[in-house]
N, C-alpha and C positions, 0 to 999 in steps of 0.2 A: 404595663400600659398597652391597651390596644393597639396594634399598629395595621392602617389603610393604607393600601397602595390606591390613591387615584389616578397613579400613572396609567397612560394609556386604556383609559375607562371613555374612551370615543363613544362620543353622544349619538343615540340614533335619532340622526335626523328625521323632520318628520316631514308628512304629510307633505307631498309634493314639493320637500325638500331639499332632498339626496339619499345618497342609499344606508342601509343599517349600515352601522359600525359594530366598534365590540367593547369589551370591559378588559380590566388591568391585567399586565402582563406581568406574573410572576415566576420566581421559578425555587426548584429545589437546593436546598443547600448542598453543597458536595457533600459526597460521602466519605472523604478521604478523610482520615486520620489525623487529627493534629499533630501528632509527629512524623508525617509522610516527609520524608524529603521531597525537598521542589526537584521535579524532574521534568526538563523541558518539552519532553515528546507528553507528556501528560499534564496538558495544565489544566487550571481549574476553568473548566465552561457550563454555562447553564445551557436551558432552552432545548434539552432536548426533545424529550417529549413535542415539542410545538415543532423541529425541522423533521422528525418523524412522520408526525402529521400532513406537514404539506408532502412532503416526498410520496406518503400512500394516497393521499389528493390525486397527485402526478398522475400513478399508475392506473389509477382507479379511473381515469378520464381517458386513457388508452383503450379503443376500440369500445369506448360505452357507446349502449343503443341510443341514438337521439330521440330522446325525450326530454321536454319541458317542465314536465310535473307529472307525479305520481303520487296515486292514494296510499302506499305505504312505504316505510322505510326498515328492510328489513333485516339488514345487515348495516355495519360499518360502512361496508365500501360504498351503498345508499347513500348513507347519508353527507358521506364526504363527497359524491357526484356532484349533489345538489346545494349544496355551503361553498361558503367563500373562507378562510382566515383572515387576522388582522392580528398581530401578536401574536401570543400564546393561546388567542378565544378564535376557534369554527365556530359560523353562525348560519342559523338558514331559517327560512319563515315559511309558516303555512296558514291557511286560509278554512275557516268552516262555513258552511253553507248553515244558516239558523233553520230554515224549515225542511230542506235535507236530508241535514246532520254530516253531509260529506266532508271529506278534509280533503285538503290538496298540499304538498309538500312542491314547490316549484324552483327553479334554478335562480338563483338569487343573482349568477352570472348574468343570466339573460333579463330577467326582470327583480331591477333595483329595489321595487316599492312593490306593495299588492296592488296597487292601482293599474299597476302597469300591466302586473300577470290579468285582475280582471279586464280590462278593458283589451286586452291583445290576443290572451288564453280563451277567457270564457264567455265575452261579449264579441268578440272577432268585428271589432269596428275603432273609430276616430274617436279620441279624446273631444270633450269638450268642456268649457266652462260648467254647464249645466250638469252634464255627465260626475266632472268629480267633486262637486258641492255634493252632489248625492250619495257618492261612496263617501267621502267626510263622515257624514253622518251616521259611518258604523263608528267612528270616535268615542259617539255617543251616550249615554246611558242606557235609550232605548234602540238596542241597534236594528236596520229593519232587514238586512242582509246577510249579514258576516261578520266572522270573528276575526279580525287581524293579529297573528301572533309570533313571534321568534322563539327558536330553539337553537337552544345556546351549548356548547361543550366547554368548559372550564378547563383546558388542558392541563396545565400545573397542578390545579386541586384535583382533579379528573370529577368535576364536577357537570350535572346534566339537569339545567333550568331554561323551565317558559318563560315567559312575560311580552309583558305589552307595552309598546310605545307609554310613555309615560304621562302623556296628556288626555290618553283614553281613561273614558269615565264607565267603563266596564261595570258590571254588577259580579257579585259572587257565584250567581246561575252560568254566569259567563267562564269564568274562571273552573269551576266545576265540569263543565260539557266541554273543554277543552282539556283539561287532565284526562278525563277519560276517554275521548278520543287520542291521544297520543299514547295512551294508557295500549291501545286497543291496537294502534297501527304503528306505532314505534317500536324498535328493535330492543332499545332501554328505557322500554315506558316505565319499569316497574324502580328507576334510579331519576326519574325528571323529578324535578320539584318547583314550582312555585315561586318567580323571583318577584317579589315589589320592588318600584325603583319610583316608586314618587308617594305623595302624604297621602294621595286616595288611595294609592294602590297597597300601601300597609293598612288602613281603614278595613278595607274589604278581606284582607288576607286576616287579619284578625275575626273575621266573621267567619271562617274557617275552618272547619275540626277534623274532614276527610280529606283533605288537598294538604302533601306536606310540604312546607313553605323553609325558604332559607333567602337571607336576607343579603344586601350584599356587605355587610358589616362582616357579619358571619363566612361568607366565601373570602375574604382577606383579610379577614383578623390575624390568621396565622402566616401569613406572606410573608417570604424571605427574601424579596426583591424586587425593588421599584427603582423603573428606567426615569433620569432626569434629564437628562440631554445626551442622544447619541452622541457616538463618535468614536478613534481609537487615536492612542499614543504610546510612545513610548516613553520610560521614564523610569527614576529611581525609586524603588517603592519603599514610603516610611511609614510606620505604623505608629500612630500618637494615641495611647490610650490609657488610662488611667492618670491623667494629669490633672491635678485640682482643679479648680474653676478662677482661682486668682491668680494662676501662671496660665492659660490658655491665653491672655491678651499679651503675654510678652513671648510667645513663641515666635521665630522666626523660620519662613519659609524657603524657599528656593524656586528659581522657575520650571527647575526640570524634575519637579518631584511628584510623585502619585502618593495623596496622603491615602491613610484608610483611618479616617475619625470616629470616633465612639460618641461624638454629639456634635450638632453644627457648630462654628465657630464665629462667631461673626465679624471677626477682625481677619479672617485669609483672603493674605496675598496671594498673586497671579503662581500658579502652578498648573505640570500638566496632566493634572486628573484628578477626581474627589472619588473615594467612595467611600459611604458613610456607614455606621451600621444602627444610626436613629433614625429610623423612616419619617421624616415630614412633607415641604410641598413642596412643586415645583415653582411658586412664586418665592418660596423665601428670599432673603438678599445673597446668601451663600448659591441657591442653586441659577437665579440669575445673572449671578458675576460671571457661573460657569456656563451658563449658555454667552455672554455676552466675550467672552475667551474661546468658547470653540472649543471646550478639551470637555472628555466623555466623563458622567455625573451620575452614578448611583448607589440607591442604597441596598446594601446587602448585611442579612443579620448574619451575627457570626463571623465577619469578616477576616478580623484580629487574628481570629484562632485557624483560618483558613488559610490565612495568605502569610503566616509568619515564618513558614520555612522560606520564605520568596523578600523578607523583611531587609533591606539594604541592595538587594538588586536590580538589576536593571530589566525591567519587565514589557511587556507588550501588555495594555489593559485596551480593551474593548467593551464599549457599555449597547446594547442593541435594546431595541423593543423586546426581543424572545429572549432574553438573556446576555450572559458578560464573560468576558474571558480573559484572565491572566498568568499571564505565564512566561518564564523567565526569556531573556528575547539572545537569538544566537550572538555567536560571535562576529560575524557578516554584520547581523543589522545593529547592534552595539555600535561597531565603529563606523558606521553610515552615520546614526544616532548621534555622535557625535562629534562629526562633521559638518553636521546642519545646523542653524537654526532657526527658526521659523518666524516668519516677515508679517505682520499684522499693518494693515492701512493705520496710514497715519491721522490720528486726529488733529484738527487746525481749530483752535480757538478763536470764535469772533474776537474783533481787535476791542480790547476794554476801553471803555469812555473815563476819567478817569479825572475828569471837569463837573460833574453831575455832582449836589451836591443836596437837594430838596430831599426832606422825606416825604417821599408819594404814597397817597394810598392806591391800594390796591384798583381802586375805580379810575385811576389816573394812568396805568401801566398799559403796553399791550406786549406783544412778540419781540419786536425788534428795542425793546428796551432793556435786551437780555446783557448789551453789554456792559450797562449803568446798575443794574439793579439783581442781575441775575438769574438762573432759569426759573428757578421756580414762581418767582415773585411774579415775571412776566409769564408766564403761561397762566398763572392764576388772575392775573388783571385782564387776559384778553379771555378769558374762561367771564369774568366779570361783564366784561364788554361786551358778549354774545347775548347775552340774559336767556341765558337758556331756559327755557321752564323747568324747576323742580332743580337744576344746578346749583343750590346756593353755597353758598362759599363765605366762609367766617370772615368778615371784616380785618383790616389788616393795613400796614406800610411797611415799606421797604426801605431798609437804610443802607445806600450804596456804595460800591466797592469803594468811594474815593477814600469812605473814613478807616477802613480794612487797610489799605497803603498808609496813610496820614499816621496810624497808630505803629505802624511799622516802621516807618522815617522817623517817627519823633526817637519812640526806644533803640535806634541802631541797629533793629533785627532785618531790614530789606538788605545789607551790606551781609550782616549774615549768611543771610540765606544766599545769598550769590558765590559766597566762600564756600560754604558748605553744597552746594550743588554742582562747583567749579572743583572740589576735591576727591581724585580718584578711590583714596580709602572709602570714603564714603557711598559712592557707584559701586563701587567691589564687595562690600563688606555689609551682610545681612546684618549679622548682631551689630556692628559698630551703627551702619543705617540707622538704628532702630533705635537706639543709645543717643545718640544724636537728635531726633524727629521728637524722642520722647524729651527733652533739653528746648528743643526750642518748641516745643508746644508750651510748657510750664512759664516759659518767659512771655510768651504773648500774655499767656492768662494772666499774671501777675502786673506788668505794664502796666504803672495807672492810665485808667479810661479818662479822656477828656471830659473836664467835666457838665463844658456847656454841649455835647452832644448828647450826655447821660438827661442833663435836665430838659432836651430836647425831644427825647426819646420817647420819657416819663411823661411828660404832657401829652404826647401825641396817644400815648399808650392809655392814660386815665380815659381817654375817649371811647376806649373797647374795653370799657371798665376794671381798668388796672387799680388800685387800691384795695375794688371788693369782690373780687375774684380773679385768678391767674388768666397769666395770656401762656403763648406758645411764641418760643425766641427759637428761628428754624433756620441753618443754611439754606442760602441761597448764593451759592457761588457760579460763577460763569463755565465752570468747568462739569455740569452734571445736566441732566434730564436734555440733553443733545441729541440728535440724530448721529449713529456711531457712538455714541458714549455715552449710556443710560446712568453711570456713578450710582445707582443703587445703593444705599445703605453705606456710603463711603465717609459722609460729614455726620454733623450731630446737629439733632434739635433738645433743646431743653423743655421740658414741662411742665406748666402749671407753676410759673414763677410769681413769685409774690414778694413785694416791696424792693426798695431799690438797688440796695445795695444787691439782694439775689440780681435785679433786672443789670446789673452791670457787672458780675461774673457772666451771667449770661450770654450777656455778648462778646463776651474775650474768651468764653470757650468755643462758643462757635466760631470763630474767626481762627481758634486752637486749631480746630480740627480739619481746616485747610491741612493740615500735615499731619492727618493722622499716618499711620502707616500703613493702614489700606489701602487710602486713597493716593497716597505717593504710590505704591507701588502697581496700581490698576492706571495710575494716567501714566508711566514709565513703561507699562505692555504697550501702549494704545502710542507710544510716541509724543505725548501732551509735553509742551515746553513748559514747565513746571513753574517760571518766571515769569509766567503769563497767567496764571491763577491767582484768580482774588476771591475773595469771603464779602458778601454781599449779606446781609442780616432780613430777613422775614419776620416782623412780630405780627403775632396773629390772636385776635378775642381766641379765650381758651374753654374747648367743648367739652365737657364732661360726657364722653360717647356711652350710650348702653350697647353700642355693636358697633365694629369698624374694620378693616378690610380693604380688598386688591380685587379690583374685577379688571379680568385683561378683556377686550373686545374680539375675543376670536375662541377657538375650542387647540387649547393649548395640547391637547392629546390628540388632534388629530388635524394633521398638515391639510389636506382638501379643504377646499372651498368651503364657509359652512354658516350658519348662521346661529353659530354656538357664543354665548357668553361663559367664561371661567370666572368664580368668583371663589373665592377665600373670607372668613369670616370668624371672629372670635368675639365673645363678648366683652364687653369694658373699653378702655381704649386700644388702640393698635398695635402698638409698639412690638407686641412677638407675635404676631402677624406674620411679619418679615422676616424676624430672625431665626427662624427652621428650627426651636426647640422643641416645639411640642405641634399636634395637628389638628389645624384649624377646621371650621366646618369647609366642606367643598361640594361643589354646587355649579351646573352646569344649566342655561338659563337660553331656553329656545326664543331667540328674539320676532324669529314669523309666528311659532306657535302661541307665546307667551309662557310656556310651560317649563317646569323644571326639574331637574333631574339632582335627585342628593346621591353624592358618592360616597360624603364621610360625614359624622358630625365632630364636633371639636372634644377633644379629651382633655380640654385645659380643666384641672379641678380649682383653678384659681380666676382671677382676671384683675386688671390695675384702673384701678380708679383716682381723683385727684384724694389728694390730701390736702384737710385745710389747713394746713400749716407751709403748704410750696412742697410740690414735686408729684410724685403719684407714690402708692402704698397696695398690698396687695390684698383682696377680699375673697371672701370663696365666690366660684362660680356658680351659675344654674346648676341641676343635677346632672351627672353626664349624659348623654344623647338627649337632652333638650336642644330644642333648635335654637340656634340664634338669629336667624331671620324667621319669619315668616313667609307664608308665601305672598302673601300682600306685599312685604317689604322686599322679596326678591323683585318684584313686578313693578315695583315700582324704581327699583336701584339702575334695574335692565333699562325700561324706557327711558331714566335718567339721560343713563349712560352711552344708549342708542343717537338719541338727538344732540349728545356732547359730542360723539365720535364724525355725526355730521358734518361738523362744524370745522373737523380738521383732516379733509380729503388728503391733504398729502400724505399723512401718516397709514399705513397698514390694518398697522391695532396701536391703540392707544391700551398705556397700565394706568391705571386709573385710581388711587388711594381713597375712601370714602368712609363716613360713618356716619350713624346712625343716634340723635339724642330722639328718643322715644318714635316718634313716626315720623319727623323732621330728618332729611337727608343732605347732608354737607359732602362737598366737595374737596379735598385737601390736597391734593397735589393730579396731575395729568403730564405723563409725558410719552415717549415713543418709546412703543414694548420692545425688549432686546431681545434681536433672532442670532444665531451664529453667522 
């Protein structure tokens, strides 16, 4: 399987945007021997190569001549004067005059953008409106000035590629007089090559045959390291690998442990550190629980085999943009370690309504209906209520927490639950915990359903044409899509249910999975009085998606300001989307340029579609690197998405779930993206 680090692949802002960024930080796998013993003056760190790097930056700025820009770059020490880092990638950008032919390589410290260098360097005068509509226009196909372009150093690959802003509509002539200009005044002209980073810009590089080209599939196909959420801890290191796929959901975790997984998991509980050695995304559910915990998340291949002399101790793990480090931790910070433990804000669940009794549709909900109906249900009736343009959102009702309690009081299981959350084996004891959650899940499902609430359901549900074709039966419980408590991935939706009796498992499994064991043990991090959780039911008309997907409202790889959209995307329905097994298309979506920037495309050779017989079944996919959006369909997800994000100033970034039936765009869930 191909494996894309789109970590830290920062978007170059554009045009009178902000300043270049850079592409994914990777790093080399150690070279130490699988039978090294773990020896703590020697642990395993990446990222050298890139603290190298800046460190000769350092020097190299020490007594340099002041200058702004120069026509050549002729040395190392050159080019590092005039580049900035970000990761693992030096970047720096030069300029060609078209009837000239000069170049100019300029200080990217001192000027952000080329606009900046022309209008400060070589017009020696004020910005103006009129002024950079006209340098815009070297964007263009016909440009009448200049070539705007970045040079880039791949420091992990040690790789050395041009390219252009990604919304530039370059020609090939273009592309050509700039190879051989750097060809001519670069120090390693004779190792640049050629990067595309959007659909025209492979267009043209295909038109090709003396400029050699490399893609950025190709510079991280072979990556041995993607950052998912900084940070360090310390913690016991377990190494889980080789376990079937029908015991991975009854593994039980610990909070103080550093796994190193061989595939995502999608039932892990609160621990302190992941690292994986399946590279997927930074949106899955596994690696958002771990941004939303604060403990350090990456994927590193070969892990297993790296880190196993280090397997049962107590280790120091660090995951950074330039690389990660672990290494066994002394005797000092051991019993500091644990002496501590670490205090996370408490989350306070709105007080549940618990009198509400209507099934509402979804055009009847807003926000603060969250504690009758649930989060999701009320972010998508006030999502309803905005009418946003091009927002649409599957028709649907909510059936509220009171019947989630009512089926709980009638079978005895609320007394339950109060015994078994009132008992200390239980708080103490992982496996018994888990032994226990999985007992009283099976008895909710089981409880017979009321049955004038089922016959109440099924009517309301025929209406979003339940008979001849499935709906979607989704949590919506009061305890998820919060501010502080994003619950990502913690309940269950059922899919593509069809006829009644499915439609009334349905909903006693989702009301089950209040207790899964994820989510007991993610609202136990977070402090959630657990007695205060109810299962609130979503049925929803059911979309057969040809594409579906996570766009966050921000540039999830780079913290500054920006006017980056992140978007994730698989064809068929959504469902592994989230779950970090395989990697989805990824796709960076300029909301002032409108332009977009592809990082990966998706490697799923399958995708799930409904079955007509109830549930979903799995079909092959497109061929691999087929797009699954378009760019029409990015442009239009983005603007969507833009005018939704409007609508909810308090929020940061909105995550945003969506898909796509043919050029018709649905809306399925909105809630507040999880930062640490």
């Amino acid at each position: 399987m191909t494996r894309l680090t789109g970590v830290a692949l920062l978007a170059w802002t554009v045009a009178w945007g902000g300043a270049c960024a850079s592409s994914p930080e990777v790093v080399r796998e150690s070279e130490a021997p699988a039978e090294a013993a773990p020896v703590a003056a020697t642990p395993v760190d990446s990222g050298e190569r890139a603290a190298q790097e800046r460190a000769a930056a350092d020097a190299a700025d020490q007594g340099a001549e002041t200058r702004l820009w120069t026509p050549t770059l002729d040395s190392p020490e050159a080019y590092l004067r005039y580049s900035d880092q970000v990761a693992s990638e030096r970047f720096s950008k030069f300029l060609i005059n078209l009837k000239t032919k000069d170049i100019w390589y300029f200080d990217v410290n001192v000027y952000p953008m080329h606009a900046d260098f022309v209008i400060g360097a070589l017009m020696h005068t004020d910005p103006t409106p009129e002024l950079l509509a006209s340098l815009i226009a070297n964007y263009e196909e016909d440009k009448p000035d200049y070539i705007f372009g970045y040079l880039a150093h791949h420091l992990i690959q040690d790789e050395w590629t041009f390219a252009f802003w990604e919304g530039d509509r370059m020609k090939p002539e273009h592309v050509r007089l700039a190879y051989k200009k750097l060809r001519e005044t670069f120090f390693a002209g004779d190792r640049v090559k050629f990067r595309p980073d959007s659909p025209h810009h492979k267009a043209v590089a295909a038109q090709l045959t003396e400029v050699p080209v490399i893609t950025n599939e190709e510079i991280y196909s072979h990556s041995n390291y993607q950052i998912f959420n900084e940070g360090g801890r310390f913690g016991v290191l377990r190494i889980i690998d080789d376990v079937p796929d029908e015991l991975l959901s009854k593994l039980t975790f610990k909070p103080d442990e550093i796994l190193v997984l061989n595939e995502a998991i999608p039932y892990l509980t609160v621990v302190s550190g992941v690292i994986s050695q399946q590279f997927s995304t930074p949106l899955s559910h596994v690696a958002l629980r771990a941004k939303a915990w604060g403990i350090p998340h990456a994927g590193v291949t070969n892990a297993a085999r790296i880190l196993k002399p280090l397997d049962g101790k107590v280790v120091w793990y660090e995951a950074r943009p330039d690389g990660y480090t672990v290494r066994e931790a002394t005797p000092e910070e051991q019993a500091k370690w644990e002496s501590e433990r670490r205090s996370v804000e408490k989350v306070v669940l709105p007080e549940p309504d618990l009198e509400e009794r209507e099934l509402r549709s979804l055009a009847e909900l807003r926000k603060d209906r969250v504690t009758a109906y649930g989060a999701k249900s009320a972010n998508l009736g006030e999502i309803v209520s905005l009418k946003v343009p091009g927002a649409n959102v599957p028709p649907g009702f909510g059936i509220p927490i009171y019947y989630y309690a009512e089926h709980m009081r009638r079978a005895g299981l609320d007394k339950r639950v109060q015994a078994m959350l009132d008992d200390p084996h239980f708080r103490e004891d992982a496996e018994y915990r888990w032994k226990e959650l999985e007992s009283l899940r099976k008895a909710i499902a089981t409880a017979p359903l009321d049955k004038k609430l089922l016959t109440a359901v099924e009517k309301r549900a025929r209406q979003l044409g339940f008979g001849k074709r499935g709906i979607f039966v989704r949590s919506s419980t009061n305890a998820e899509d919060l501010r502080g408590f994003n619950g990502a991935g913690l309940y269950d939706t059922i899919p593509n249910v069809r006829g009644r009796e499915a439609l009334s498992e349905a909903i006693r499994a989702v009301w089950a999975s209040v207790w899964n064991v994820r989510a007991y043990e993610e609202r136990e991090h977070f402090g959630i009085d657990h007695s205060q959780v109810y299962g609130a039911v979503l049925v929803q008309e059911g979309v057969d998606a040809t594409a579906a997907g996570v766009l966050v409202t921000t540039n999830i790889y780079d913290t500054r300001p920006n006017t980056i959209y992140t978007i994730n995307a698989k064809s068929g329905l959504g469902i592994r989307v989230v779950d970090g097994r395989k990697m989805p298309e990824q796709i960076l979506y300029n909301t002032k340029s409108k332009r977009m920037r592809v990082l990966s495309r998706s490697d799923e050779g399958t995708m799930l579609v409904f079955d007509d017989h109830g549930g979903v079944k799995e079909v092959p996919a497109p061929a691999l690197g087929t797009p699954v959006l378009t760019e029409a369909r990015v442009k239009t997800l983005g603007e969507v998405c833009q005018r939704l994000a409007a609508t909810f100033p308090d929020e940061h970034a909105l995550d945003i779930e969506w898909l796509f039936q043919g050029d018709t765009l649905h809306i399925v869930q909105a809630r507040p993206y999880v930062t640490p």
